[in-house]
C-alpha positions as CSV (number, residue, x, y, z in Angstrom):
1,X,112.9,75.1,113.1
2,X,116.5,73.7,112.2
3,X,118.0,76.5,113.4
4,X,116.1,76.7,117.0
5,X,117.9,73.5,117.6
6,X,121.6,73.1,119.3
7,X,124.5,72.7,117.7
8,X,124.6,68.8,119.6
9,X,121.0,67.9,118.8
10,X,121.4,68.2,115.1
11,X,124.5,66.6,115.3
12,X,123.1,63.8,117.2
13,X,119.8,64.1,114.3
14,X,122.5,63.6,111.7
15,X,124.5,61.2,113.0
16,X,121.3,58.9,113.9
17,X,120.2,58.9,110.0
18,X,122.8,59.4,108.1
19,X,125.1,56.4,109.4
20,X,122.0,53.7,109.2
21,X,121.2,55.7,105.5
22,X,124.9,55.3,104.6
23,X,125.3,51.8,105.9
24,X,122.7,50.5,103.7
25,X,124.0,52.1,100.6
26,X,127.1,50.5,101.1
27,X,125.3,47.2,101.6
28,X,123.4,48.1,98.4
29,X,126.1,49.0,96.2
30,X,127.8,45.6,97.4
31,X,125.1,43.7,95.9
32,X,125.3,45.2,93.0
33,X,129.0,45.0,92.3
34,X,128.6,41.0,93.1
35,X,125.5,40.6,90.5
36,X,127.8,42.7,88.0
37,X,130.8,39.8,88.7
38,X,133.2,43.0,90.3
39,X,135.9,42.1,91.9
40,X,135.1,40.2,95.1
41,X,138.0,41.7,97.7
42,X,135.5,45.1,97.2
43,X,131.7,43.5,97.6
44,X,133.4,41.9,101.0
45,X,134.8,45.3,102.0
46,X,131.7,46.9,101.3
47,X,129.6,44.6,103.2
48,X,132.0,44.0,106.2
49,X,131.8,48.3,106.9
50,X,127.6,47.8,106.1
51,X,127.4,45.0,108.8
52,X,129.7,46.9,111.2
53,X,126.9,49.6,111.5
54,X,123.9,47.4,110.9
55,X,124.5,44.5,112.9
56,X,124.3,41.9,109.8
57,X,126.3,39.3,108.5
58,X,128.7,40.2,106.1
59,X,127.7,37.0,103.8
60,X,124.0,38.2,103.5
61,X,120.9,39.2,104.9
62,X,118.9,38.0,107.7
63,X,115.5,37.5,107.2
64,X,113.2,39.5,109.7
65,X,111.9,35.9,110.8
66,X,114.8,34.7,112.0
67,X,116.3,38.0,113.7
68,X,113.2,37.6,116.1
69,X,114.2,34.0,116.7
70,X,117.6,34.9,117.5
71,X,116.5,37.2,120.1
């Protein structure tokens, strides 16, 4: 079935999970470096290219409560 789709689709497919998928193992392997006591200057630039994808903070997380308040 992949292969029935174009070349843009499943570029467009990739692109549209893998980012989002990506972002959120950078945001993930931020938190751990912090709990570990890494060095800060690479938890912050972890989480500052997480947030540019997701939308989030680069301090922490949101909680879903008050993203739909923002809103």
């Amino acid at each position: 079935m992949w292969v029935l789709l174009s070349a843009g689709l499943r570029r467009w497919l990739i692109a549209s999970v893998a980012v989002p998928v990506g972002a959120r193992a950078l945001g993930a392997v931020a938190r751990q470096v912090e709990l570990r006591g890494g060095p800060p200057k690479l938890a912050r630039t972890l989480r500052s290219a997480s947030s540019l994808v997701l939308g989030q903070r680069a301090t922490g997380r949101r909680s879903l409560g008050r993203r739909l308040l923002r809103r």
